[in-house]
N, C-alpha and C positions, 0 to 999 in steps of 0.2 A: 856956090850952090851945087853946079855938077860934081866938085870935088868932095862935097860933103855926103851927097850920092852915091858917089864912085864908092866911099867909104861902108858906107850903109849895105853896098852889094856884097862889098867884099867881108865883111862882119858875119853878115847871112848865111854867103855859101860855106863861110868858113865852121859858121855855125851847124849846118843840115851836115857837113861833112864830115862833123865832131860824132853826131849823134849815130850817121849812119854808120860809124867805123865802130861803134860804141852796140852797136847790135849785129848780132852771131848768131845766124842761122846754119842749123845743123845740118838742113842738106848740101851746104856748100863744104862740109866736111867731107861728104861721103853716103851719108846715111840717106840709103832707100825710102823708110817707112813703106815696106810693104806686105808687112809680117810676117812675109817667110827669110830675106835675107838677115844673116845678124848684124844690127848697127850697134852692137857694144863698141869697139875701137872709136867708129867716128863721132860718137858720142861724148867719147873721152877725148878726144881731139879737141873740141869743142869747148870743151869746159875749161881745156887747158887754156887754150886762146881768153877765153873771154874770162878767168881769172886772171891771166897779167894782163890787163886791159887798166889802164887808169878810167876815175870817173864812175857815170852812174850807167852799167853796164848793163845787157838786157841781151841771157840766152834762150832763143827761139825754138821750138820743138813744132815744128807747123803740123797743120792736120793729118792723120797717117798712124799705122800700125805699127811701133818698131820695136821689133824679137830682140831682146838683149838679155843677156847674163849678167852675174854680180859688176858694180861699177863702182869707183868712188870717184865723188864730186868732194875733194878737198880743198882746202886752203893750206894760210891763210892767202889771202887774194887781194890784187892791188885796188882795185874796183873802191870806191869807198860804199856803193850799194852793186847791188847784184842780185839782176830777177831772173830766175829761171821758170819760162812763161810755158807752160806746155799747152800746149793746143789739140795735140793729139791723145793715141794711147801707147804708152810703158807696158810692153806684154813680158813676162817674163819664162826665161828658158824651165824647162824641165825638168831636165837630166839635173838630181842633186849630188851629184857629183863636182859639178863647177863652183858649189857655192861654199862658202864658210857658213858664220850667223848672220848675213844680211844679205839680201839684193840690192837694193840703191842709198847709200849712205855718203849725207852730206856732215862735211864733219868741216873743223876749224874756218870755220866763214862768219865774219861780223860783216851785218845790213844782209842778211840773205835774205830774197823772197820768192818761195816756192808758191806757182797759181796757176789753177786750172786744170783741165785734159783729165786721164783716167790711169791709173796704176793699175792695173790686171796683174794679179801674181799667181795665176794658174794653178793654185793650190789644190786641186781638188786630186791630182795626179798623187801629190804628196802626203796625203792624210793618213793614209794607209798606214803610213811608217811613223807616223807618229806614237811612240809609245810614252810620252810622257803625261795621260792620267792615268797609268798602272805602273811604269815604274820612277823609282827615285832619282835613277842614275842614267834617265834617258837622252837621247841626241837629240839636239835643240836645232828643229827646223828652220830657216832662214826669216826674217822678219822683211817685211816687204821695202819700208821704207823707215832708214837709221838715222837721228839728225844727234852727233854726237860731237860734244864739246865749239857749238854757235853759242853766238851773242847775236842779240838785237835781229830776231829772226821773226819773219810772217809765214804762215802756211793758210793757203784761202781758196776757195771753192774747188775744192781737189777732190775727186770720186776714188775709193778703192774698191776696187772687190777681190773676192777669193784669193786672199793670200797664202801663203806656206805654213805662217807662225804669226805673229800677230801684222795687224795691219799698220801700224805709223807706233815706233818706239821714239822716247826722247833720253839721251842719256850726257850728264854735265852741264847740260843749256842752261845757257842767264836770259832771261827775257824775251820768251818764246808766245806768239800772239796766234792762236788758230782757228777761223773760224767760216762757216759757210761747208763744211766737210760732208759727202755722202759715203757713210761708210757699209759696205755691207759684205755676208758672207750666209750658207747656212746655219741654222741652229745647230744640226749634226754638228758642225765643224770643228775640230778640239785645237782648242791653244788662242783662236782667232781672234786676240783682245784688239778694240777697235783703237786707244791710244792709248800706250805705255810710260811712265812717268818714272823716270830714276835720277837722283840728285840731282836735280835742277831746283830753279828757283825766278822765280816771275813767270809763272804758267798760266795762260787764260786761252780757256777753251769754249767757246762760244758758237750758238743759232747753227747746230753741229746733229745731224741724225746718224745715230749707227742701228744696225741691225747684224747681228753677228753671233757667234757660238759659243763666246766665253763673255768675260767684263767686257761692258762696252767704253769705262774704262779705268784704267786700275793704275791708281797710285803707289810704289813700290817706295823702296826705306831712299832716306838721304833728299827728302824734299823739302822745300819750305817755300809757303805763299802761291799757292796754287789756289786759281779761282775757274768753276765750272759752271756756267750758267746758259739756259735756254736750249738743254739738249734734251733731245727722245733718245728713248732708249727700249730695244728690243724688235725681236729678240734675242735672247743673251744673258748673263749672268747678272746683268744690274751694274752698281757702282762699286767697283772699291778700292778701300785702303788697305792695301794689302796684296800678298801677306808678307806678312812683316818677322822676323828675329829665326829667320833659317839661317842664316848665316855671320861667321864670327864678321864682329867689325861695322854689323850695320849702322846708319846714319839715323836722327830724329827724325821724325814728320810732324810737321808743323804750319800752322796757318792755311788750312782750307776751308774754302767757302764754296760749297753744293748750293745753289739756288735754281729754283725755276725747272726743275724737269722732271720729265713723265717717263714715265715706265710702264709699259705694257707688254703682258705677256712675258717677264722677265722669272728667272731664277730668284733673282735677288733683287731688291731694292737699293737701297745704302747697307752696305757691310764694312766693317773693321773686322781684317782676319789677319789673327797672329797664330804659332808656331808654337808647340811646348817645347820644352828640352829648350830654349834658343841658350847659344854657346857663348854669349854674351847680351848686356844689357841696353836699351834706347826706350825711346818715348814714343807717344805718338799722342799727338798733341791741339788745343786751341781749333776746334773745327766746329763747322755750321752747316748744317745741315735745311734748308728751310725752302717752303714754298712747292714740295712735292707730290707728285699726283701717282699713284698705284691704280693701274688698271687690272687686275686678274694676276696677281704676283704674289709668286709662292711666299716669300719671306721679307715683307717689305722692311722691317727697320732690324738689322743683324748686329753683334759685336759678339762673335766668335772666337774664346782665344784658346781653341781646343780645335784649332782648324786641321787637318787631318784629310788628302784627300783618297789616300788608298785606302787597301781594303782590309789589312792588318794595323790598327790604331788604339795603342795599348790606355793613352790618356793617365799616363803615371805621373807628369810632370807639370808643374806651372810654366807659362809665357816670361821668359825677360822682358815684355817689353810691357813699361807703363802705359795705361790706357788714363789720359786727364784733360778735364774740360771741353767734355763733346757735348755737344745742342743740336736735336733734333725738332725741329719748331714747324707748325703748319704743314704736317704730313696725313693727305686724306687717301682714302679710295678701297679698293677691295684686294684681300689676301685670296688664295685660293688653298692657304694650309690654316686649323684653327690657331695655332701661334703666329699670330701678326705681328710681335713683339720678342723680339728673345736679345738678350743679355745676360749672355754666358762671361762672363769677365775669371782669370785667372788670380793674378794678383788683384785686389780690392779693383774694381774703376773709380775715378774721383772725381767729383766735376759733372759729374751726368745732369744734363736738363731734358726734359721731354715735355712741351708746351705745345697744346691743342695738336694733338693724334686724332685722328680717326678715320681709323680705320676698320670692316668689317669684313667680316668670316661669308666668302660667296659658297654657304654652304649651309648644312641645319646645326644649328643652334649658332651660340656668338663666339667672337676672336676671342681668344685670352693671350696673356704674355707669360714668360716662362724668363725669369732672374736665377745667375749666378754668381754672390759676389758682387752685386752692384748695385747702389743704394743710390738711387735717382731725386733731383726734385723735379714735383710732378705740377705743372702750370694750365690752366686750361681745360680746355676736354679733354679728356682722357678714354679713347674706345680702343683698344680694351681697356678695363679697370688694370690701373698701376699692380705690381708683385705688392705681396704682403710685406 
């Protein structure tokens, strides 16, 4: 009996002494947190450790301020899971001079889990220099948080605010789960999309509030299976897909499912915007739209493919990219422009469904819609009355 005891102690401590080796606190790195020292290095310290770590690994960001400049949290990593728990706040440096296109990017990690604490990207310093809604060929401000080329990845109750360029980009990720996000920025603020989506595929964005200066959040070309459900939205640009066929070589989009959210106070509601001139051809494809509410929103149901945001927009060319099998279903609430409806389509759209809309003109007299090019079936109520 003692000896079976003896056993059982020694399993225990062997066990607490697994776990405790198995978590990596930053301040035993080096890192302050006290938002004026910079803890970039011990930061990266840290990460290094606690990726060659076998097992299910857990790095700690405890309560505290910590000033850091561009970082990468790479792989791939021995860990077969890996949570980076922040507890505190990620404030970030200034001077953009330290930065490329990102502040904090996690890239090649399969089982990553990013939770909690606050990204601060101090963006408000940087705005100024942003010239990309007047020109074409402007310098792309740093995104606050990059998760580029993960598998099997969580992002959960994470706050952002005031970033440089948009707030949370995803770019090559397979099965990326996010949800519980407070994101926000001012209206003013240009570029500030709340989450960015580029060739990935298994995307679910869930029970997620942004409030922000551009899309709060914008589906970009080379996606497939991307689901958005139970988020607010605004203020900010609204939802979209898009834009799409700027550039040679882009990827389909495919399989999205919009359910369950509001919009107040937005630019946009749901938009598909695509490019003319595009320099080669894609799809964009198979999408759902349903269960959405418009509060006071300029342009609630859009598919734009004469999207154009400067201020010289000749409109000589059709979109490459096919617009087929979109359904916007159970869309109520109020427009604040009298087109609540516009379906500008370049080459034909095919596949259009629009089942019980209604929605109305917060203004004198009623909403109308405005068709180009797109021959809808019309299901349900319909406010406005359907194009001729």
């Amino acid at each position: 009996m003692e000896a079976r005891l003896a056993l059982v102690v020694v399993a225990l401590l062997a066990s607490a002494s697994t776990a405790a080796a198995n978590v990596f606190d930053v301040k035993n790195y080096g890192s302050k947190g006290n938002g004026v020292v910079d803890d970039t290095k011990p930061l990266m310290s840290a990460w290094k450790a606690a990726c060659a770590a076998a097992g299910a690994v857990t790095l700690v960001v405890p309560a505290g301020t910590y000033y850091i400049g561009p970082v990468q949290f790479h792989g791939p990593c021995k860990a077969s899971t890996l949570t980076f728990q922040l507890q505190g706040t990620l404030k970030a440096a200034t001077d953009l001079k330290r930065f490329g296109n990102d502040w904090i990017e996690f890239g090649w990690v399969n089982g990553l889990t990013v939770a909690g604490g606050v990204i601060d990207g101090q963006g408000a310093s940087s705005w100024p220099f942003n010239k990309c809604p007047v020109r074409k060929d402007c310098k792309v401000l740093p995104t606050s948080v990059l998760f580029v080329n993960n598998q099997n990845t969580v992002v959960k109750d994470l706050t952002s605010v005031n970033p440089k360029f948009f707030h949370i980009a995803l770019l090559g990720s397979k099965n990326i789960r996010i949800s519980g996000l407070k994101i926000s920025a001012p209206s003013t603020s240009p570029n500030t999309d709340g989450i960015h989506i580029e060739r990935s595929a298994g995307v679910s964005i869930t029970d997620t509030h942004i409030a922000t200066g551009d899309d709060c959040i914008s589906i970009g070309q080379g996606n497939d299976n991307v689901e958005v459900a139970r988020v607010q939205c605004g203020p900010g640009h609204g939802m979209s897909v898009g834009s799409l066929g700027r550039y040679a070589g882009e990827g389909d989009v495919t399989r999205v499912h919009v359910r369950d959210m509001t919009f107040t106070g937005t630019m946009n509601g749901v938009r598909i915007k695509t490019w003319e001139n595009s320099p080669s051809k894609s799809n964009a494809a198979h999408m759902v739209f349903e269960n959405l509410v418009m509060n006071d929103v300029q342009n609630p149901v859009i598919i734009d493919q004469k999207y154009c945001p400067y201020y010289n927009c000749e409109h000589k060319y059709v979109s490459g990219v096919t617009i087929n099998d979109i359904t916007f279903k159970n869309v109520k609430g109020t427009a604040t422009t009298p087109v609540a409806v516009m379906l500008r389509c370049g080459v034909p759209c095919q596949g259009l469904v629009l089942q019980d809309v209604n929605l109305k003109y917060k203004g004198q007299g009623t909403a109308s819609a405005k068709c180009e090019n797109a021959k809808a079936k019309y299901v349900g109520v319909q406010l406005p009355k359907p194009c001729p």
